[in-house]
C-alpha positions in Angstrom: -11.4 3.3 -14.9 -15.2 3.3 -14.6 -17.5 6.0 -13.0 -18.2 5.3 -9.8 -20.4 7.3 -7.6 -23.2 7.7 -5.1 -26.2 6.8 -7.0 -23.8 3.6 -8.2 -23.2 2.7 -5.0 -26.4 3.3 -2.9 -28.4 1.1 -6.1 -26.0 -1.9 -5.4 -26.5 -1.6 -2.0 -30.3 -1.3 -2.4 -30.3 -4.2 -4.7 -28.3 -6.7 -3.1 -28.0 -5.9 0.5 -31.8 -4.6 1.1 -30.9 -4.2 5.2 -28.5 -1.1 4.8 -31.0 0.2 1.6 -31.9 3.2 4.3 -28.3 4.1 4.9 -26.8 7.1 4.0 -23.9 6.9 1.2 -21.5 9.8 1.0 -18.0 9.5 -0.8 -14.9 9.1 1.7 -12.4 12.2 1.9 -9.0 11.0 0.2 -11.7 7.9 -1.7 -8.3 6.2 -3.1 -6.8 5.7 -6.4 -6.9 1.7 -7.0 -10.8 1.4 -5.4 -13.1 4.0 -4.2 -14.4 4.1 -1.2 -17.8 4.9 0.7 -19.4 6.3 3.7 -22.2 3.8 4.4 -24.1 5.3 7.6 -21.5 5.5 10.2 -20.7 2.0 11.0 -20.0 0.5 7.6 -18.0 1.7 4.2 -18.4 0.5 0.9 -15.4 -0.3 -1.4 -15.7 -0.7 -5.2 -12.1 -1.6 -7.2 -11.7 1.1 -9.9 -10.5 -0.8 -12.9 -9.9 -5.0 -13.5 -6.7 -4.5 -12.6 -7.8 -4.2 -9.1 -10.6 -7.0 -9.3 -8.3 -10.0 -7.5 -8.0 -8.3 -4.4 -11.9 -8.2 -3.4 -11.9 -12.0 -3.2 -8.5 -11.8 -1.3 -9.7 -9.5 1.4 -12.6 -11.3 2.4 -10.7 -14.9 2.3 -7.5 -14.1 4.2 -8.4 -10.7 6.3 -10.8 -12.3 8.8 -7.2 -14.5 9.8 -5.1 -12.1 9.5 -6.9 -9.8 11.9 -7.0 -11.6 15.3 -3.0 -12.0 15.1 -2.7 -8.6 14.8 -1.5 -5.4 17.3 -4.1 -3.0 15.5 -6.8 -3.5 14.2 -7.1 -3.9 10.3 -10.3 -4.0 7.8 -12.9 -6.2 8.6 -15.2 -7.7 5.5 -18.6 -7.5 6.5 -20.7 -8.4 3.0 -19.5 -9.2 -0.7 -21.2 -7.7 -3.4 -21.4 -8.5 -7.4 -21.9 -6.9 -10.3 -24.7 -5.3 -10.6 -26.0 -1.9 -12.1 -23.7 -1.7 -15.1 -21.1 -2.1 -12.2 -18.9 -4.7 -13.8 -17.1 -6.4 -10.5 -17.5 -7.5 -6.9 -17.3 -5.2 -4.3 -16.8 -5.3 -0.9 -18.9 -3.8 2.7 -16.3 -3.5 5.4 -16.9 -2.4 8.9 -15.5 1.3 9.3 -12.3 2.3 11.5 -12.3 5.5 12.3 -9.3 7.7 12.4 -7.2 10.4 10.4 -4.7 9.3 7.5 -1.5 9.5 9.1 0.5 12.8 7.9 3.4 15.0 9.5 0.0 17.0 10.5 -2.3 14.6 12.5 1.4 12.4 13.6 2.5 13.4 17.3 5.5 11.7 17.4 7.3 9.9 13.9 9.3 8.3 16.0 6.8 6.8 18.1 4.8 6.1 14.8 7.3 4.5 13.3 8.1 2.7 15.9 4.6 1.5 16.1 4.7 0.4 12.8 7.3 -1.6 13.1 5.7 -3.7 15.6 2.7 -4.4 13.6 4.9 -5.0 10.7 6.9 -7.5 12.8 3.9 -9.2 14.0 2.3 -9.4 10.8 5.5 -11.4 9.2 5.3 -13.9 11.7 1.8 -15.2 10.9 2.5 -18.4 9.5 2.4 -17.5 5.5 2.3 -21.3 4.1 -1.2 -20.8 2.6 -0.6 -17.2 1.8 -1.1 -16.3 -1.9 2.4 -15.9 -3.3 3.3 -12.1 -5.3 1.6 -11.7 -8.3 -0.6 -10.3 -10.8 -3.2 -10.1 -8.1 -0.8 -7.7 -6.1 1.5 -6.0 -8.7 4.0 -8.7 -7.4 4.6 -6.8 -4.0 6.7 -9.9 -2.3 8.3 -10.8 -5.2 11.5 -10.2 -7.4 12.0 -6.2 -8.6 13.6 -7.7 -11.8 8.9 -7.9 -13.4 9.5 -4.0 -13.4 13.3 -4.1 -14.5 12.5 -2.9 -18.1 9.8 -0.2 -17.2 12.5 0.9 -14.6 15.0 1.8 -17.2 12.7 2.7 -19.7 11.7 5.6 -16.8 15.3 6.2 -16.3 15.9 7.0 -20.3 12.5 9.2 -19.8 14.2 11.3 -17.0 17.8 11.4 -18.5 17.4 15.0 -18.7 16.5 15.6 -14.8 18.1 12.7 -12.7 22.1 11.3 -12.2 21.5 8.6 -15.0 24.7 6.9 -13.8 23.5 7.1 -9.6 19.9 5.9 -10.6 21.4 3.3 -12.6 23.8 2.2 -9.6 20.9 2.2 -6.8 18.7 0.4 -9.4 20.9 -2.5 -10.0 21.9 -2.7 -5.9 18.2 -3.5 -5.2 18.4 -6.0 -8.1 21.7 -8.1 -7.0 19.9 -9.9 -3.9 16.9 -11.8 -3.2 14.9 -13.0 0.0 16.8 -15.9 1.2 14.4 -16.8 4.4 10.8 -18.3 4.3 8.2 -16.7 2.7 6.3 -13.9 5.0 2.8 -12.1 5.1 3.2 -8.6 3.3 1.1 -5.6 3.3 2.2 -4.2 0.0 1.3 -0.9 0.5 2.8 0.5 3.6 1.8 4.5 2.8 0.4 7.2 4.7 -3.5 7.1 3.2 -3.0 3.1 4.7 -2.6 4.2 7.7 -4.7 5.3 10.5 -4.1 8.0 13.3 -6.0 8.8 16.3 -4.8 11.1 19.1 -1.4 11.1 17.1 -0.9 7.7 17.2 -1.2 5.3 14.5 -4.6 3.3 15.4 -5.3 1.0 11.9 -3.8 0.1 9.2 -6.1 -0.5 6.2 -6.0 -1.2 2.6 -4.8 -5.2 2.1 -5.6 -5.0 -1.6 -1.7 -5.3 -2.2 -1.4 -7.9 0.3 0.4 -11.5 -0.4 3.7 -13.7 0.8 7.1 -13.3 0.0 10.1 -11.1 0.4 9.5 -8.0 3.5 11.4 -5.4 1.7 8.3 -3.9 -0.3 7.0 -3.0 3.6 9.8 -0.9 4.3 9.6 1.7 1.7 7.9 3.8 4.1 11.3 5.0 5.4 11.5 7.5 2.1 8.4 8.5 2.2 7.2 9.8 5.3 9.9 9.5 8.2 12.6 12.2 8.6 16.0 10.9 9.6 15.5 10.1 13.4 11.8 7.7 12.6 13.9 6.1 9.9 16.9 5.2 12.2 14.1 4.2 15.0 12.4 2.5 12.0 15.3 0.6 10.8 16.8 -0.6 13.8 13.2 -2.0 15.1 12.5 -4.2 12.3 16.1 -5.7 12.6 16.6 -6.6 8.4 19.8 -6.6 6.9 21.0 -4.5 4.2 20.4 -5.9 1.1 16.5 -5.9 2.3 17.1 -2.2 2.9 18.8 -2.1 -0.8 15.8 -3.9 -2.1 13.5 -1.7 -0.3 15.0 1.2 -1.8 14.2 -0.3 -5.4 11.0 -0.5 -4.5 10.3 2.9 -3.5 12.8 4.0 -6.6 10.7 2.0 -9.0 7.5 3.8 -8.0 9.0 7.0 -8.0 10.2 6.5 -11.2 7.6 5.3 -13.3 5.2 8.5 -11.3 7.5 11.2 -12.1 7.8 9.5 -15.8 4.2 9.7 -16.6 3.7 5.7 -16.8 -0.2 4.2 -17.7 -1.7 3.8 -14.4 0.0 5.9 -11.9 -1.2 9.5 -10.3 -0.1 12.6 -12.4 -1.1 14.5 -9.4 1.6 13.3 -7.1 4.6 13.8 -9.5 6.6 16.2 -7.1 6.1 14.1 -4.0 7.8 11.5 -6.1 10.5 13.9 -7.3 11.1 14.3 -3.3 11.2 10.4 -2.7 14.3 9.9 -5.3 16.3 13.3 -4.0 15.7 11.1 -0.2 16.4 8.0 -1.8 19.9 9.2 -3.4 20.6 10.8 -0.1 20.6 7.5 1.7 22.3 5.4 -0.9 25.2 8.5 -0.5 25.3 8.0 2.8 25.7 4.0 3.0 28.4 4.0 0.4 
């Protein structure tokens, strides 16, 4: 990852958007992991990808966001400028108008149920925007959409990694559920990232969702992960039953949020040492529900 940081940012802007040079730049509270992220004034917010791996999804945004967003319950990330490299900055970058509200947390939440509720809505109106031209799961978005079987080997290799500290056997089970179906219907419009920094909250209710970097076609299930992660039993239930999918989405869903929990607690290249408990909490959840639907 490179350094990025206010003098960065406030000479790109200077240099290639000379209309906003005046602005104030200050770093966002909770800046992200994949990009970082910018206080530009108080209208605008400035988002830089953090290594290549993260590059595709500038040029995504700005295509397929403006689209997206008009066909939409709440309102999402609108692209406002695209930058270049510049300033031993190596990438484009993006200028987004800025949505105000709290990340959503069992803090700044009024009501999960309500919330996830919510989301489900916007999830369900978001699948049925017509997804023909759509980029299909890929490198681009770390296949979100697409088959679990691309992180089938890092999977297991996390599973031999945690043989000391997890039911090898259970883990093994749940794994190869979520890999023993695949989407059968037409391709649909994922988010990819359905977390709680991704989404917004104001007066307790969730206001935005942000973030499309992960964003693509393909199978829903990577949308739904959500369920482990944030809601307690009764947003879950409310969660399930308002999206309407059938099992073996929720079986693939749960290999989604099992393969990220994973490779997190395992230490993999790339992913947040900082959030290895949370993970820990996800599989204990995760377990629980497969126990319970077996």
């Amino acid at each position: 990852m490179v350094e990025i940081d206010v003098p960065l940012v406030s000479g790109l802007i200077a240099e290639q958007f000379p209309e906003w040079a005046g602005l104030d730049v200050r770093p966002v509270a909770n800046g992200g992991w994949d990009n970082r992220t910018f206080h530009l004034g108080d209208s605008m917010s400035v988002r830089l990808p953090s290594a290549e791996r993260y590059v595709a999804q500038v040029e995504k945004e700005h295509r397929f966001l403006p689209a997206l967003g008009p066909r939409l319950p709440l309102p999402i990330p609108v692209p406002l400028g695209l930058g270049k490299p510049g300033k031993g900055y190596p990438w484009p970058w993006s200028v987004y108008a800025w949505i105000a509200g709290d990340r959503s947390s069992l803090r700044t939440i009024a009501d999960l149920t309500v919330f996830a509720e919510d989301l489900a809505d916007f999830l369900l109106a978001l699948w049925k925007i017509d997804a023909s031209d759509g980029p299909p799961a890929g490198t681009h978005n770390f296949f979100r959409g697409g088959s679990l079987e691309v992180y089938d080997a890092e999977t297991r290799r996390s599973i031999d990694i945690l043989s000391g500290e997890i039911d090898v056997p259970l883990i093994t089970e749940i794994w190869k559920r979520a890999l023993a179906s695949t989407w059968k219907d037409r391709p649909v419009w994922v988010h990819g990232d359905v977390a709680e920094g991704n989404l917004l909250v104001r007066d307790g209710r969730l206001a935005a969702v942000i973030d499309f970097g992960s964003s693509g076609t393909g199978d829903p299930a990577c949308d739904l992960v959500i369920a482990w992660t944030l809601f307690d039993e009764p947003a879950a239930r409310a969660f399930r039953n308002r999206v309407g999918l059938d099992a073996e989405t929720w079986e693939r869903a749960r290999g989604w949020c099992l393969w990220k929990a994973l490779i997190t607690v395992a230490g993999e290249p790339g992913t947040n040492p900082l959030v290895k408990e949370q993970h820990r909490r996800w599989i204990d959840r995760i377990v629980a529900d497969h126990l319970s639907r077996t």
